[in-house]
HTML snippet that shows the backbone in 3Dmol.js (N, CA, C, O; Angstrom):
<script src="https://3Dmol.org/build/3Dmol-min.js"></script>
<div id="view" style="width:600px;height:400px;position:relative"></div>
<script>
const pdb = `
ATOM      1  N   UNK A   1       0.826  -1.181   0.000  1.00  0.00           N
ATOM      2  CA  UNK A   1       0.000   0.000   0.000  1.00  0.00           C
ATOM      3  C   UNK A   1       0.874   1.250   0.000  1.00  0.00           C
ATOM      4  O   UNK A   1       1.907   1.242   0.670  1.00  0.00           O
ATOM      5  N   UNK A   2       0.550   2.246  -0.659  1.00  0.00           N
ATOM      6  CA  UNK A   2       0.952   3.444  -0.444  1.00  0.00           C
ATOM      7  C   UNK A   2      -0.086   4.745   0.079  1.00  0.00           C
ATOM      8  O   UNK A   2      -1.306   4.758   0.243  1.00  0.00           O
ATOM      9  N   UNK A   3       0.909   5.777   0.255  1.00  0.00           N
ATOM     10  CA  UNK A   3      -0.623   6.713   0.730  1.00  0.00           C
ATOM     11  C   UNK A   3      -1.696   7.181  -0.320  1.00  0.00           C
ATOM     12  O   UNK A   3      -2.680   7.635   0.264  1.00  0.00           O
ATOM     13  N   UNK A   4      -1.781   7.203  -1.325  1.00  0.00           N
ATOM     14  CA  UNK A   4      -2.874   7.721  -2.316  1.00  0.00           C
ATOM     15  C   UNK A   4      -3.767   5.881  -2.278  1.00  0.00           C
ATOM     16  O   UNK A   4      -4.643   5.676  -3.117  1.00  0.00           O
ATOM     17  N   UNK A   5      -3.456   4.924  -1.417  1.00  0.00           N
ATOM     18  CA  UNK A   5      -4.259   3.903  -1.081  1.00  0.00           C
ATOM     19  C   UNK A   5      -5.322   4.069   0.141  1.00  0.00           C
ATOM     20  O   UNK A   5      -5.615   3.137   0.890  1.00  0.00           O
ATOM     21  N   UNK A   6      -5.889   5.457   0.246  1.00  0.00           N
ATOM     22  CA  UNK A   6      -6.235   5.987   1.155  1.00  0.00           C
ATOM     23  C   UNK A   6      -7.676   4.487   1.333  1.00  0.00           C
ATOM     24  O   UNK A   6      -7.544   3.603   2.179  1.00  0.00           O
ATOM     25  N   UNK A   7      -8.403   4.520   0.756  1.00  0.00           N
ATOM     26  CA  UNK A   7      -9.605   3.485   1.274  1.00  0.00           C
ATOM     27  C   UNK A   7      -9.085   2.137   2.134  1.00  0.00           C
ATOM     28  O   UNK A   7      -9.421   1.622   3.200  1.00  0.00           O
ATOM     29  N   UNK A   8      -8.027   1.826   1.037  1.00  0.00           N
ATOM     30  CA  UNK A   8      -7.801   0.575   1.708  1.00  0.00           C
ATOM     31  C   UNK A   8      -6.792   0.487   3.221  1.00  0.00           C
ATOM     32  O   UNK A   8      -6.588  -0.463   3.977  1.00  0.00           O
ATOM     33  N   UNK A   9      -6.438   1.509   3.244  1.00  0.00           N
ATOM     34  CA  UNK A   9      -5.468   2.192   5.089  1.00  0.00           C
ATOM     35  C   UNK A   9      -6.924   2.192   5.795  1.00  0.00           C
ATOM     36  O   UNK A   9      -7.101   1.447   6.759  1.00  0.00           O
ATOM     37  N   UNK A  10      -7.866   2.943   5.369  1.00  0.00           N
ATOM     38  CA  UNK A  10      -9.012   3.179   6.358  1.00  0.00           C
ATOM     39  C   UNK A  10      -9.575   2.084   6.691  1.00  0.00           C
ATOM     40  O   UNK A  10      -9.858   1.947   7.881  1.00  0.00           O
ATOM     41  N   UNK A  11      -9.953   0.792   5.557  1.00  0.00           N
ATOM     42  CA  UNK A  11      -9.948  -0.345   6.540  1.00  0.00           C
ATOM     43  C   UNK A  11      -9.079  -1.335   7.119  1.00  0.00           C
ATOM     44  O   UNK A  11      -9.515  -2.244   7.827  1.00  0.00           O
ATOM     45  N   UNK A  12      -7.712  -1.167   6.803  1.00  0.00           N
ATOM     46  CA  UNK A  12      -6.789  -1.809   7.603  1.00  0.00           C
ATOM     47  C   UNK A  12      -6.940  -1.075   8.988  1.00  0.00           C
ATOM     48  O   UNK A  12      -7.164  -1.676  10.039  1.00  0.00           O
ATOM     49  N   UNK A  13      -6.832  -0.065   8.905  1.00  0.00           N
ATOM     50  CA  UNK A  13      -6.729   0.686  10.691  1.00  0.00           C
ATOM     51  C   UNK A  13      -8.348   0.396  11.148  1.00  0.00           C
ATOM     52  O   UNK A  13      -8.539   0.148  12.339  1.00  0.00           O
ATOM     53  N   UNK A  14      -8.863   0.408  10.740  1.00  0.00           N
ATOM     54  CA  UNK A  14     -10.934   0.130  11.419  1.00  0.00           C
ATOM     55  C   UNK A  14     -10.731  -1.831  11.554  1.00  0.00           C
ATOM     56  O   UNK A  14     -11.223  -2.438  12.504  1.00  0.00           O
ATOM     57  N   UNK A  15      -9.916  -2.568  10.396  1.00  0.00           N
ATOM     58  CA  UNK A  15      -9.561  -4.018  11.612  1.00  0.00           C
ATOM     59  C   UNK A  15      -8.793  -3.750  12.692  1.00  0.00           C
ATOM     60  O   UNK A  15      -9.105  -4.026  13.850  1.00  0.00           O
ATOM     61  N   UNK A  16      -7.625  -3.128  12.283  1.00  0.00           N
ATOM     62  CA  UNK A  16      -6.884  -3.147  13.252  1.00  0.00           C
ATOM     63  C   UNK A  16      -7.253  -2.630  14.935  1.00  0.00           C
ATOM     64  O   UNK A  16      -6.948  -3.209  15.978  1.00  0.00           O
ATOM     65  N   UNK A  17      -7.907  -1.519  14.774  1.00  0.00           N
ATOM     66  CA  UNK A  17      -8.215  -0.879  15.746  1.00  0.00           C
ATOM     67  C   UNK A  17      -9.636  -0.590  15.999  1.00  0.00           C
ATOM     68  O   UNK A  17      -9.996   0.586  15.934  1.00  0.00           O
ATOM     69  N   UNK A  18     -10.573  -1.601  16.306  1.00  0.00           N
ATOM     70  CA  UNK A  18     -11.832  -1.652  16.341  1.00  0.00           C
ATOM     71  C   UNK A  18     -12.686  -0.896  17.614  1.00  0.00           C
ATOM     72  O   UNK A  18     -13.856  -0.521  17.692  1.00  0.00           O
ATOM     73  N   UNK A  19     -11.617  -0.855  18.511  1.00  0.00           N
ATOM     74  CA  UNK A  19     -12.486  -0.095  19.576  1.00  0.00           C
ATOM     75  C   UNK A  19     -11.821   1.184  19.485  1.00  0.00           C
ATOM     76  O   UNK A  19     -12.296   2.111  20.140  1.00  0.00           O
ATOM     77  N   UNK A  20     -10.587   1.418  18.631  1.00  0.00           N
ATOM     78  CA  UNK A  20     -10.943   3.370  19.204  1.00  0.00           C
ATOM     79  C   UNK A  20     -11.797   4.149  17.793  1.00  0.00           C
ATOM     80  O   UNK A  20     -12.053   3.647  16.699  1.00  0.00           O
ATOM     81  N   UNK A  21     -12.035   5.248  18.200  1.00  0.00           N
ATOM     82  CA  UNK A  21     -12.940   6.192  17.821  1.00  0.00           C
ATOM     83  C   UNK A  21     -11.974   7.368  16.799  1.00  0.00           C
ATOM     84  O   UNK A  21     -11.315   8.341  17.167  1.00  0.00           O
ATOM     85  N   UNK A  22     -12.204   6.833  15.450  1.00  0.00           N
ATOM     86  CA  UNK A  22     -11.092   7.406  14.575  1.00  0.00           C
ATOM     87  C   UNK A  22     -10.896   9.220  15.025  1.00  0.00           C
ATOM     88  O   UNK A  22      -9.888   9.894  15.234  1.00  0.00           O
ATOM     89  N   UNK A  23     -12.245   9.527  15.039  1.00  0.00           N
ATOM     90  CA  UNK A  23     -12.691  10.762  15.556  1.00  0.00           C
ATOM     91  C   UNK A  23     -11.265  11.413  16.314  1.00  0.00           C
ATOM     92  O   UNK A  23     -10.539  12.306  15.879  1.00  0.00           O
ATOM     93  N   UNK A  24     -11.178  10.876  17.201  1.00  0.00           N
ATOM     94  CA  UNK A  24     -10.412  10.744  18.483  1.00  0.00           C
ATOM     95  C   UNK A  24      -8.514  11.084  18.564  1.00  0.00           C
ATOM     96  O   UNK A  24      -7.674  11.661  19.253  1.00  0.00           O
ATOM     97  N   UNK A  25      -8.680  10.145  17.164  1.00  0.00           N
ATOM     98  CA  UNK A  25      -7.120  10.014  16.908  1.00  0.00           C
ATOM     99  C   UNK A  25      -6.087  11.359  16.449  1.00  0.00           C
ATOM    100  O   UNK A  25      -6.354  11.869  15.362  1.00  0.00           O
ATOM    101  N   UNK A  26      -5.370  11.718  16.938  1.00  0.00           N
ATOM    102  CA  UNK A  26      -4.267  12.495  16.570  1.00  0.00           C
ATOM    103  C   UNK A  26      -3.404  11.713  15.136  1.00  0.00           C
ATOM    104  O   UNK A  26      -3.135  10.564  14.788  1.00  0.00           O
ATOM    105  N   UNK A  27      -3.149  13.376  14.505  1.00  0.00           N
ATOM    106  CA  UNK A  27      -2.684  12.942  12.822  1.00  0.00           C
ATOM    107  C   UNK A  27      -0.986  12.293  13.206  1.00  0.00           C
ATOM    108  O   UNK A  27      -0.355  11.417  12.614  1.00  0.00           O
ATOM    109  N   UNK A  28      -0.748  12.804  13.960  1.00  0.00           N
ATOM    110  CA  UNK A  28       1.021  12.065  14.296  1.00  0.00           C
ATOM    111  C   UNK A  28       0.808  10.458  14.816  1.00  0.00           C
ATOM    112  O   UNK A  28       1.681   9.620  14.590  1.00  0.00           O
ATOM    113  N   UNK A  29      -0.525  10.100  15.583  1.00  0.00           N
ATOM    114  CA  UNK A  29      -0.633   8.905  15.782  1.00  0.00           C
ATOM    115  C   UNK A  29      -0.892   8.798  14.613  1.00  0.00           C
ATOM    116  O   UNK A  29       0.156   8.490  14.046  1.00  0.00           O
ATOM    117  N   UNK A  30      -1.899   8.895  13.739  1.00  0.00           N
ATOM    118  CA  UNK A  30      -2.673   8.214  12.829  1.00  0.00           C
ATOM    119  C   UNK A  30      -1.283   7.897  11.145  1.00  0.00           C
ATOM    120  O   UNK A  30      -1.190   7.157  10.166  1.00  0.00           O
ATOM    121  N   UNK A  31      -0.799   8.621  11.563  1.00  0.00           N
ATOM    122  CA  UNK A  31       0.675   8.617  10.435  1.00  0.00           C
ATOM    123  C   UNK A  31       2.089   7.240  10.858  1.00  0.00           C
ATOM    124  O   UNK A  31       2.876   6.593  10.167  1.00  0.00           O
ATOM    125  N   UNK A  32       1.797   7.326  12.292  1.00  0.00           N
ATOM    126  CA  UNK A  32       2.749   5.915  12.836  1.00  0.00           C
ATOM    127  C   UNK A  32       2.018   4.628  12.716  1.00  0.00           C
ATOM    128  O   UNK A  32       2.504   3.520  12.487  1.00  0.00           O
ATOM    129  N   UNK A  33       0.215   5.090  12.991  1.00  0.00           N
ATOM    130  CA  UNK A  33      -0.469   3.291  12.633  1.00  0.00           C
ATOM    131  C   UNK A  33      -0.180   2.922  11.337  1.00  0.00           C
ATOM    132  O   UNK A  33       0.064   1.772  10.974  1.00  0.00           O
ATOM    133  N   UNK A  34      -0.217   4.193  10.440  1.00  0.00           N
ATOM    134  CA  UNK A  34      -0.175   3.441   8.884  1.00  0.00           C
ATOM    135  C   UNK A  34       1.187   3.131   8.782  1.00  0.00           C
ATOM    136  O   UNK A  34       1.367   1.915   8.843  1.00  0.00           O
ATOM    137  N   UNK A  35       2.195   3.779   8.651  1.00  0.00           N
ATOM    138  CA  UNK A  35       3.087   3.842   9.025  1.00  0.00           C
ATOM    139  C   UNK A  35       3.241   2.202   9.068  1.00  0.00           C
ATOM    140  O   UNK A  35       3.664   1.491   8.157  1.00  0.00           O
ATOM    141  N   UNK A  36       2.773   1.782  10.403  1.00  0.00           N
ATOM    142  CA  UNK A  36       3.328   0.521  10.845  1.00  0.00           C
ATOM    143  C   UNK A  36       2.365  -0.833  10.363  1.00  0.00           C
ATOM    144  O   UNK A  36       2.567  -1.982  10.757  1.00  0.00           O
ATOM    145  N   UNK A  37       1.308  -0.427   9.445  1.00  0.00           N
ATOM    146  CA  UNK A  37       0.456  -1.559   9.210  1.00  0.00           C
ATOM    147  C   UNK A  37       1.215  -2.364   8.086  1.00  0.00           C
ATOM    148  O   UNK A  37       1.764  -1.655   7.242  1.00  0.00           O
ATOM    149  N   UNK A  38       1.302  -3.340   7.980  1.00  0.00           N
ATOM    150  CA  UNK A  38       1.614  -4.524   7.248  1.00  0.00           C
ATOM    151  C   UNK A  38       1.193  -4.198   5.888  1.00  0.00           C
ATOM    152  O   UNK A  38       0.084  -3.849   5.483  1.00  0.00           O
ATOM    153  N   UNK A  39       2.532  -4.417   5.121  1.00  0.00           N
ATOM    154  CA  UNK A  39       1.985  -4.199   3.411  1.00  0.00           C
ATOM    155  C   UNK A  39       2.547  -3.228   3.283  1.00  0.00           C
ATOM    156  O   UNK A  39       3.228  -3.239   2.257  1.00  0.00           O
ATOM    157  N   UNK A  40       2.658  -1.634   4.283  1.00  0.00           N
ATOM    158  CA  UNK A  40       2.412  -0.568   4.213  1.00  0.00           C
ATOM    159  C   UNK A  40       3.840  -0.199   3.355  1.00  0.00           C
ATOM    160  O   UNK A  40       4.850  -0.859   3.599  1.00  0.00           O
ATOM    161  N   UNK A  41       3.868   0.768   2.453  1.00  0.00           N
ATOM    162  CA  UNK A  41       5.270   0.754   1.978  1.00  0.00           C
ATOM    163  C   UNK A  41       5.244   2.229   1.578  1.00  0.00           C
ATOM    164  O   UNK A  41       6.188   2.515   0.842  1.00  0.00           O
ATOM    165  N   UNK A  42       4.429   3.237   1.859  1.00  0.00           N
ATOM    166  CA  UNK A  42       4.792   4.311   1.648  1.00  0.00           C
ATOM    167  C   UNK A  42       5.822   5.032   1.951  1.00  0.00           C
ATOM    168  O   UNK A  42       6.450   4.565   2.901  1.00  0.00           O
ATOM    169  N   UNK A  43       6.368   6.276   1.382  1.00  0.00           N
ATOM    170  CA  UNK A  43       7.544   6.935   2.192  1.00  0.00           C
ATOM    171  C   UNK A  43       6.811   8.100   3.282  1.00  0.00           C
ATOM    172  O   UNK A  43       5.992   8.987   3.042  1.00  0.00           O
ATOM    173  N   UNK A  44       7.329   7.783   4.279  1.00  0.00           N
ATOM    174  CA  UNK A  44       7.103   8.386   5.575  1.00  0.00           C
ATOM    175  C   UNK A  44       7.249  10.141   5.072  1.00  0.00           C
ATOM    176  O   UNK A  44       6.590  11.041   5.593  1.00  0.00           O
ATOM    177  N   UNK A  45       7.984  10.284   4.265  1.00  0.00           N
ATOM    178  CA  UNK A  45       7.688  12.715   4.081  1.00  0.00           C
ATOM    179  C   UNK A  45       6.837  12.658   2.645  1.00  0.00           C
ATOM    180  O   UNK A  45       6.750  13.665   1.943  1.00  0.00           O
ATOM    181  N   UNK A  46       6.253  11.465   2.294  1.00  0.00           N
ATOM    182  CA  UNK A  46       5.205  11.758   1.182  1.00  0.00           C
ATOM    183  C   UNK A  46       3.861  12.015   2.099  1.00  0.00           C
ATOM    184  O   UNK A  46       2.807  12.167   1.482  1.00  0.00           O
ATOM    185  N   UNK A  47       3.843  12.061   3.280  1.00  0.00           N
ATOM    186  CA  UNK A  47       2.681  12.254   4.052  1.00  0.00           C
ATOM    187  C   UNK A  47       2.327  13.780   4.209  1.00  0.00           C
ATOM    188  O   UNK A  47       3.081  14.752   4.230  1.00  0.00           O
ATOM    189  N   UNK A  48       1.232  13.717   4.293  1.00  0.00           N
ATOM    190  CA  UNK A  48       0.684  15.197   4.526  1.00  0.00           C
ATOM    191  C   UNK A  48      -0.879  15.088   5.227  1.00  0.00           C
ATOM    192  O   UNK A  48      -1.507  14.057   5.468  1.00  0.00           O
ATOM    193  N   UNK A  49      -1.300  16.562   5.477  1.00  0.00           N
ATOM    194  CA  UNK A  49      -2.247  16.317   6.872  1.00  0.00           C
ATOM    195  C   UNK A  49      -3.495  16.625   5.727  1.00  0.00           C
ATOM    196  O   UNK A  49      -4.556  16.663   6.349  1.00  0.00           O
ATOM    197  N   UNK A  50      -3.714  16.857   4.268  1.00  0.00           N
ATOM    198  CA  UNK A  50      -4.858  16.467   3.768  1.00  0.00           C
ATOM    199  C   UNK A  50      -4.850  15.027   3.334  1.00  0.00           C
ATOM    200  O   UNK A  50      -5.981  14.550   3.244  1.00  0.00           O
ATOM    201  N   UNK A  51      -3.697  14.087   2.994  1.00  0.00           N
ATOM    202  CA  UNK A  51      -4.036  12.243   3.353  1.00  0.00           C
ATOM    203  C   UNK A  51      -4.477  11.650   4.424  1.00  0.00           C
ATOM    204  O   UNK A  51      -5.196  10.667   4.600  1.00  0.00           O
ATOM    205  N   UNK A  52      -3.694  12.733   5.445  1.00  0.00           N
ATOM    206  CA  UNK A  52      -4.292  11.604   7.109  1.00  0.00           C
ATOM    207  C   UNK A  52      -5.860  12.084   7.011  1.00  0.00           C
ATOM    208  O   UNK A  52      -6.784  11.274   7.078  1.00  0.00           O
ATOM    209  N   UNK A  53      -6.134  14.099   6.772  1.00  0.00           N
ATOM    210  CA  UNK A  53      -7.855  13.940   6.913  1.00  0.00           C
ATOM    211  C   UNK A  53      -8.469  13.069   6.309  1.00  0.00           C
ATOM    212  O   UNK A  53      -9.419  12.504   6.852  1.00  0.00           O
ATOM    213  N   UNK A  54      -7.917  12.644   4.568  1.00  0.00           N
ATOM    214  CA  UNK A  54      -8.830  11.643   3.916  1.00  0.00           C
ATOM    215  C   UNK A  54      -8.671  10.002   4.721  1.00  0.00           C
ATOM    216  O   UNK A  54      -9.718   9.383   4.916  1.00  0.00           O
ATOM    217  N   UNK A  55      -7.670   9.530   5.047  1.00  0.00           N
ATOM    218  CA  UNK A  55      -7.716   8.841   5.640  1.00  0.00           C
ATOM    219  C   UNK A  55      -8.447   8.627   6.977  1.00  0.00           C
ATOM    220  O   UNK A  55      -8.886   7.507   7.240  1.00  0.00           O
ATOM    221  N   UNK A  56      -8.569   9.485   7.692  1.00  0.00           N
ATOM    222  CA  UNK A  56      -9.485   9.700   8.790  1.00  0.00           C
ATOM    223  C   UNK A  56     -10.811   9.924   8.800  1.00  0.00           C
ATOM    224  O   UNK A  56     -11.533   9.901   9.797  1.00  0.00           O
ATOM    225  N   UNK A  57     -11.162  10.161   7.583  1.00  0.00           N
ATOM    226  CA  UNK A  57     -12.571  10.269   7.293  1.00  0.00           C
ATOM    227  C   UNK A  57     -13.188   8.997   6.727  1.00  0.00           C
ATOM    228  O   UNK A  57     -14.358   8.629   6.832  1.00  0.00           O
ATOM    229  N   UNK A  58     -12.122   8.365   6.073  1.00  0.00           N
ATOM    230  CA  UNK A  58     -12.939   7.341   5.614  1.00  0.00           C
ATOM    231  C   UNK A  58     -12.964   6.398   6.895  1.00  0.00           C
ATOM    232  O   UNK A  58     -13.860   5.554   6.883  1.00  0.00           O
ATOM    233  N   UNK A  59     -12.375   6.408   7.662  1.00  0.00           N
ATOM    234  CA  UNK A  59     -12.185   5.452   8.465  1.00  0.00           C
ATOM    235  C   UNK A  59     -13.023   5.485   9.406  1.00  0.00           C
ATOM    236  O   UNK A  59     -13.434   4.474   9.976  1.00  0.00           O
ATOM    237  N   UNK A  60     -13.437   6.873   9.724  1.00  0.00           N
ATOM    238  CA  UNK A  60     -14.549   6.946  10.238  1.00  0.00           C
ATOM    239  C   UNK A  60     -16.559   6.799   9.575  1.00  0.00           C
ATOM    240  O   UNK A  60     -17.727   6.789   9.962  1.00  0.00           O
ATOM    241  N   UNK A  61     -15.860   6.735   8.619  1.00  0.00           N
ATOM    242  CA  UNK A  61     -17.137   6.368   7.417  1.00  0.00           C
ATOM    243  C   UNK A  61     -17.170   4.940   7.997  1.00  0.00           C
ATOM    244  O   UNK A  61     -18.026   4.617   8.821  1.00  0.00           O
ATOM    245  N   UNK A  62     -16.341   4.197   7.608  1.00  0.00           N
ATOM    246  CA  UNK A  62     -15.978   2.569   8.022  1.00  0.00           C
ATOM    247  C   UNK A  62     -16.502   2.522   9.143  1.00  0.00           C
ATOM    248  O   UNK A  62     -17.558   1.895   9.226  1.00  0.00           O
ATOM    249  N   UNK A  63     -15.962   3.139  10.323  1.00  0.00           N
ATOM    250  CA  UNK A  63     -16.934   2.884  11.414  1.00  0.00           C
ATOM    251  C   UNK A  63     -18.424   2.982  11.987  1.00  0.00           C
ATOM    252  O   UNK A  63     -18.902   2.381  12.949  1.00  0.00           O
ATOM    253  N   UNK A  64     -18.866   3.665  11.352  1.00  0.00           N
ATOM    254  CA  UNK A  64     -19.975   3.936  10.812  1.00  0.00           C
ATOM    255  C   UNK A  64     -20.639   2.837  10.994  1.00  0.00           C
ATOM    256  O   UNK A  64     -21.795   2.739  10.583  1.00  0.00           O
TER     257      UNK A  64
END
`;
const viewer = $3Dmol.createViewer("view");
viewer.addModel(pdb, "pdb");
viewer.setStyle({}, {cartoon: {color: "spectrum"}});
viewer.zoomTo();
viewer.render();
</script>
């Protein structure tokens, strides 16, 4: 996965992390879960804080 794999991060982190509340999450956490999820192969300064919002939104869609 890379970061423009934004859907498919949002449901790796909503298995991964089923009880917290994406809502909730800080973008420096939310950049070390992907970061550290399996598969994950993006480069860590291709990140930026409109991927983590899309990522955070969908993920909270997912939870949903």
């Amino acid at each position: 996965m890379q970061w423009t794999d934004v859907q498919d991060i949002a449901i790796e982190l909503y298995e991964a992390y089923p009880d917290v509340d994406p809502a909730t999450v800080r973008f420096t956490d939310l950049r070390d879960w992907v970061l550290a999820l399996p598969g994950f192969e993006g480069d860590p300064e291709r990140c930026g804080e409109k991927i983590l919002e899309a990522i955070q939104q969908l993920w909270i869609d997912e939870a949903a």
